[in-house]
C-alpha positions in Angstrom: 108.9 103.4 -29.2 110.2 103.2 -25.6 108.0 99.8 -24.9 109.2 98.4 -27.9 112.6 98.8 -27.6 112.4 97.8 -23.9 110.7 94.2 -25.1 113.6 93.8 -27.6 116.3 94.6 -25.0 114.3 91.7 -22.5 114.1 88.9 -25.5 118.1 89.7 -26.4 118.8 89.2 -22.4 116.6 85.7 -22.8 118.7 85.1 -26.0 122.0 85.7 -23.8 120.4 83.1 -21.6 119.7 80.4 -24.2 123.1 80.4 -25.2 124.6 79.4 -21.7 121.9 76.4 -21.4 123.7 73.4 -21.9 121.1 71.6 -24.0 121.5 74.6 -26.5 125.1 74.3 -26.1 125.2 70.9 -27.2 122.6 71.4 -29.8 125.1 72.3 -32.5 122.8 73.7 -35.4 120.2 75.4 -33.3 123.4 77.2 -30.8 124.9 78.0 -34.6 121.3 79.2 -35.0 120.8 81.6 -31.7 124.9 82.3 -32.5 123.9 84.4 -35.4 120.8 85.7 -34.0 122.7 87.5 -30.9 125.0 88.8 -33.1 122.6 90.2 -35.9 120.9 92.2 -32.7 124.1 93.6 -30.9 124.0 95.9 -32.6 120.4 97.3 -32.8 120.6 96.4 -28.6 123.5 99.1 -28.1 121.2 101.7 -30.3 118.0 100.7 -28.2 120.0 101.4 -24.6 121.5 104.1 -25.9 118.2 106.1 -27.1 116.6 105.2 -23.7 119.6 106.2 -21.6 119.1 109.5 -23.4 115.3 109.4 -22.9 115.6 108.5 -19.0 118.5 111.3 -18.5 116.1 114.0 -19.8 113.1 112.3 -17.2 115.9 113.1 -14.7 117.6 116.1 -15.3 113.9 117.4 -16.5 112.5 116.3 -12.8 115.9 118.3 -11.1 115.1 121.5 -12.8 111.7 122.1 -11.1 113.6 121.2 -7.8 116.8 123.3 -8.8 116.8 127.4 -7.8 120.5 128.1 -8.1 121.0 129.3 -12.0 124.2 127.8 -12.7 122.8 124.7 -11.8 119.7 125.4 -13.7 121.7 126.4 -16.9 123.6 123.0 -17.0 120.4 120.9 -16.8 119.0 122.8 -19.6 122.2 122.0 -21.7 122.2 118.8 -20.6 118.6 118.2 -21.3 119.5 120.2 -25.2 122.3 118.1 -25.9 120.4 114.3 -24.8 117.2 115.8 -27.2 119.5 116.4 -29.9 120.5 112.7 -29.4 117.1 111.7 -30.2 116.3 112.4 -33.9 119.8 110.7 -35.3 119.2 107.9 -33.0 115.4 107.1 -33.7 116.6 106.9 -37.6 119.3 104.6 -36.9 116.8 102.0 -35.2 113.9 102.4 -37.5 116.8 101.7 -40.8 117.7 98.4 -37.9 114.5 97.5 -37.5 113.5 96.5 -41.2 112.3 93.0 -41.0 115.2 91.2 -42.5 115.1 88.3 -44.9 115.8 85.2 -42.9 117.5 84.0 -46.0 120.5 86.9 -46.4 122.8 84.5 -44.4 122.2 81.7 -47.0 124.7 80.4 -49.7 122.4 80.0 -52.8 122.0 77.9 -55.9 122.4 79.9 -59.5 120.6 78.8 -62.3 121.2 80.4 -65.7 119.4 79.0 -68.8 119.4 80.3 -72.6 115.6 81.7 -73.2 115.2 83.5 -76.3 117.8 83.8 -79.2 119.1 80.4 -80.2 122.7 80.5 -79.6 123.2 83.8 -79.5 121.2 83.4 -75.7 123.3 80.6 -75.2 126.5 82.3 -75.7 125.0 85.2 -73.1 124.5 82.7 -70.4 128.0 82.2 -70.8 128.8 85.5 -70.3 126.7 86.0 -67.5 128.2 83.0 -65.7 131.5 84.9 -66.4 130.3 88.1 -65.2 128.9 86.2 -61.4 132.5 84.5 -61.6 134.1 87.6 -61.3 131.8 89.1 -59.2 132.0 86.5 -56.9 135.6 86.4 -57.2 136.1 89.9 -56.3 134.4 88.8 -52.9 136.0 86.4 -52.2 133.5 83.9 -52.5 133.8 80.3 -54.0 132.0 79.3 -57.0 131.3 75.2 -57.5 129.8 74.2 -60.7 126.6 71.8 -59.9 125.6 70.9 -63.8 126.7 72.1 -67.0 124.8 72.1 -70.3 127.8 73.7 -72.3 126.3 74.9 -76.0 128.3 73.8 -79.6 129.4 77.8 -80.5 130.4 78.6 -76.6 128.2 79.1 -73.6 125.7 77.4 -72.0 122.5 76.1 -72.6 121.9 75.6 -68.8 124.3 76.1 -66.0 124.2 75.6 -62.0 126.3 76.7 -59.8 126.7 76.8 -56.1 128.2 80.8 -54.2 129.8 79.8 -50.7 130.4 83.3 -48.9 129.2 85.7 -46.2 126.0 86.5 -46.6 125.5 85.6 -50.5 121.7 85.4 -50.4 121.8 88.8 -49.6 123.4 90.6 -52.6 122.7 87.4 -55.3 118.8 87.3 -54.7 118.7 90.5 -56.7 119.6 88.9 -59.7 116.5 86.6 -60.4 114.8 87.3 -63.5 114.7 87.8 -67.1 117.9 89.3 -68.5 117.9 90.5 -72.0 120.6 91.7 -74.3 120.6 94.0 -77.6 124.0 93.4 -79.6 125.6 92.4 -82.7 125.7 88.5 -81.9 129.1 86.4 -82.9 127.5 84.4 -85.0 125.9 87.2 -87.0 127.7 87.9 -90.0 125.4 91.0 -91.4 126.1 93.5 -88.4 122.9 93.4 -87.2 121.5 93.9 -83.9 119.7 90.9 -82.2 117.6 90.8 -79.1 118.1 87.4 -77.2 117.1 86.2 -73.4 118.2 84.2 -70.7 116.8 83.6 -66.9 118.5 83.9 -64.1 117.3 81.8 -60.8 118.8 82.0 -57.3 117.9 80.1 -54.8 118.8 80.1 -51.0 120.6 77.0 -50.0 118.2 74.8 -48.2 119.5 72.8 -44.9 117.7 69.6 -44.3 116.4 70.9 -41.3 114.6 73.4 -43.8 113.4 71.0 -46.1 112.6 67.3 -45.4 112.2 64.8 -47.7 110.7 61.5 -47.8 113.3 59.0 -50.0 110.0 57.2 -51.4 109.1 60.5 -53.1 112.0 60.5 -54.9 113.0 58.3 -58.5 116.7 58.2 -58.8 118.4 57.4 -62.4 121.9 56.7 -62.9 123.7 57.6 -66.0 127.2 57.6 -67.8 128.7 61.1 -67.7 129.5 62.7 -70.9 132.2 65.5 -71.9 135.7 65.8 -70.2 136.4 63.9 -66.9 138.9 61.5 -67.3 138.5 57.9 -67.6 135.1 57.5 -65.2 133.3 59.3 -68.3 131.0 57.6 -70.8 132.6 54.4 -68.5 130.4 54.3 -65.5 127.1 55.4 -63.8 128.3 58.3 -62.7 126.1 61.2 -63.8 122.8 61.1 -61.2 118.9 62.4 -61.9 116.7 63.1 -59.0 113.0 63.2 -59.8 110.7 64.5 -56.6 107.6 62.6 -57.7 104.8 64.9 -55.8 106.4 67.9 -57.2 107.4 66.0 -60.9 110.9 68.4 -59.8 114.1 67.4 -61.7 117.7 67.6 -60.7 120.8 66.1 -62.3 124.4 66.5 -61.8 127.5 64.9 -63.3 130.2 67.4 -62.6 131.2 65.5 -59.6 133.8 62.3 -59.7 131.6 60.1 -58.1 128.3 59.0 -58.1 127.7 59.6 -54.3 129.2 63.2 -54.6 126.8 63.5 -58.2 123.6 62.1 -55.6 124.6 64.7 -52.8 124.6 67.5 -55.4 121.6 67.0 -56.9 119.9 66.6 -53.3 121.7 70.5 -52.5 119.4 71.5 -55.3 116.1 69.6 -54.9 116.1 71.1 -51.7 116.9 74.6 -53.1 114.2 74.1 -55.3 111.5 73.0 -52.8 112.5 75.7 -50.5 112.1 78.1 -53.4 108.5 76.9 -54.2 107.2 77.4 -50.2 108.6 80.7 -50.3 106.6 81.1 -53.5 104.0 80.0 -51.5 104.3 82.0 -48.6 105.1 85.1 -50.7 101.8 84.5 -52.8 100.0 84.2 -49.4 101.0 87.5 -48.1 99.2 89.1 -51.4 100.4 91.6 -53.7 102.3 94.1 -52.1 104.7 92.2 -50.5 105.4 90.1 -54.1 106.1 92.7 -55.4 109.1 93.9 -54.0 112.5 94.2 -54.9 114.6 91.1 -54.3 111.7 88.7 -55.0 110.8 89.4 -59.3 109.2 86.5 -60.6 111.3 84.7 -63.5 108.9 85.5 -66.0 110.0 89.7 -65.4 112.4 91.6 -67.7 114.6 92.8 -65.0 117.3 94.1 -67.1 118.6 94.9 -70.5 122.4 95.0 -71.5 122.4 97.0 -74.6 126.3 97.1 -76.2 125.2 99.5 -79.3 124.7 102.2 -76.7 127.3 100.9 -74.2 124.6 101.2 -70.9 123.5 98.3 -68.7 119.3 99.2 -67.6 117.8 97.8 -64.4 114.1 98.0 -65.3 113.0 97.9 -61.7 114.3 101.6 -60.2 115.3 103.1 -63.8 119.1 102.5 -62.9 121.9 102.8 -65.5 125.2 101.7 -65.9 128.1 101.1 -68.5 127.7 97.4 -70.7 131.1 96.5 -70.1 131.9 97.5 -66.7 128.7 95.5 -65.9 129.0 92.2 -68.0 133.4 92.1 -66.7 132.0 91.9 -63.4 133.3 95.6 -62.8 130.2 97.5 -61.9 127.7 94.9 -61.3 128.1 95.9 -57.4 126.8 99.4 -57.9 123.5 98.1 -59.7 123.3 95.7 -57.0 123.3 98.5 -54.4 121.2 100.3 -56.0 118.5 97.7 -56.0 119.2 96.6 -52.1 118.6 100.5 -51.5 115.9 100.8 -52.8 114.9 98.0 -51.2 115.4 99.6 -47.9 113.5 102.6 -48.5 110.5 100.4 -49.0 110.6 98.1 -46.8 111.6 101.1 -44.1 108.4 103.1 -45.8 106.3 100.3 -45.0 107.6 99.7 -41.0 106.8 103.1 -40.5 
């Protein structure tokens, strides 16, 4: 432990360094870069010189009670030597819970996909309602919601929708929510009373940077289009709707939410990215075998995470057996504590593993 914590207490004093070199300074992205790294270690730092200032103050006071014959003398190294051990325990725990490999991603803003699956428009009209239920999520965080493309459905919700979470560390709570969500109610459109079972996926993606992911213009095919549905006079008028296709990949992206077609063409670039920077994580994630894709925060679209049953009022995370109430989840209310829930659980295995 001590030679570990000693290498990370050396590589933050070189990180401390990088940050006064002028080149880094005037290096915006990668400064912004090393920024956030010195702060996500302060803290982890302080723990590490604290444990070893305990460690090094037992050495000494150990190393002064052989030496030491008076006994008052001898009884306060003892109780100092009791008190800096008791240290120990409460402080090892603390750095093994900092020391969890974190996802480089958590800082991210990210790209939400929702699309109807199963259910005809019943699973249309629970997209909508999931896109509801983020909104006020995200709301209650203060975070800011822009809607990339809309595929609204003829009896209310969506078909397909994209949107775009700006906050602190979205990646971090949203990337729990990818996956197959599935719903057991009485659909609007029913007129019987009975109960239906109907699907839709959820994807989120971690906002790519170009420095992330570059890509070569001649891979790409880009279509113009005339908007459709509200938007004032620029709609069903002009080329204003845009569609990306990433030839290697055959990867589509479209967008005509924006005004403009230069604001519809940067949009749809924020996604392509998103969703080439989701496919080497795929990649990556495949490559470090099983185990490791199998964790919490990473289920695979084609996974029943969740089912949001409204007969019985409760809300079932199938990954860690976790209940909650149908409303309290789908208004937005009590979709935090499922969410911490799954990022605990999370923890536990990821700290299970480090040890």
């Amino acid at each position: 432990m001590r030679d570990k914590l000693e290498q990370l207490i050396t590589a933050y004093q070189e990180l401390e360094k990088k940050l006064s070199d002028p080149s880094i300074v005037s290096n915006q992205k990668e400064y912004t870069r090393l920024a956030k790294e010195h702060a996500n270690q302060a803290e982890l730092v302080a723990k590490a010189k604290e444990y070893l200032s305990a460690l090094d103050d037992i050495d000494v006071a150990k190393e002064m009670l052989g030496e030491e014959s008076d006994p008052e003398a001898k009884a306060m190294l003892q109780a100092d030597i009791a008190e800096n051990e008791a240290k120990l325990p409460g402080l090892e725990e603390d750095i093994k819970f900092m020391l969890i490999p974190g996802d480089p991603n958590d800082e991210k803003n990210t790209i939400v996909e929702i699309r109807a699956g199963v259910g005809g428009d019943e699973a249309a009209i629970f997209a909508g309602d999931l896109y509801k239920m983020y909104q006020r999520f995200c709301e209650a965080r203060k975070w800011k919601i822009e809607v990339l493309d809309a595929s609204p459905n003829e009896v209310g919700g969506f078909k397909t929708i994209e949107f775009k979470v700006t906050g602190d560390k979205v990646y971090s709570v949203m990337k729990f929510e990818s996956g197959v969500h599935r719903v057991q109610r009485v659909p609007k459109t029913e007129s019987q009373g009975r109960i239906q079972t109907s699907t839709a996926t959820v994807a989120v993606l971690p906002e790519a940077d170009e420095i992330d992911i570059q890509i070569d213009p001649s891979d790409l095919r880009v279509d113009t289009y005339c908007a459709s549905g509200p938007g004032g006079q620029c709609v069903n008028t002009t080329y204003s709707a845009v569609r990306i296709t990433h030839l290697p990949t055959n990867t589509v992206v479209q967008s005509q939410e924006q005004r403009s077609q230069i604001q519809n063409r940067e949009v749809c670039m924020q996604m392509l990215r998103a969703r080439l920077y989701e496919m080497e994580l795929e990649k990556q994630q495949a490559e470090l075998g099983a185990e490791r894709a199998s964790q919490i925060g990473h289920g695979a679209r084609s996974e029943k995470i969740r089912t949001y049953n409204q007969p019985q009022d409760r809300v079932t995370d199938h990954r860690i057996g976790f209940n909650s109430t149908y409303n309290g989840v789908l208004t937005g209310d009590a979709l935090g504590s499922v969410i911490e829930a799954l990022a605990a659980a999370d923890r536990a295995e990821k700290l299970a593993q480090t040890v």
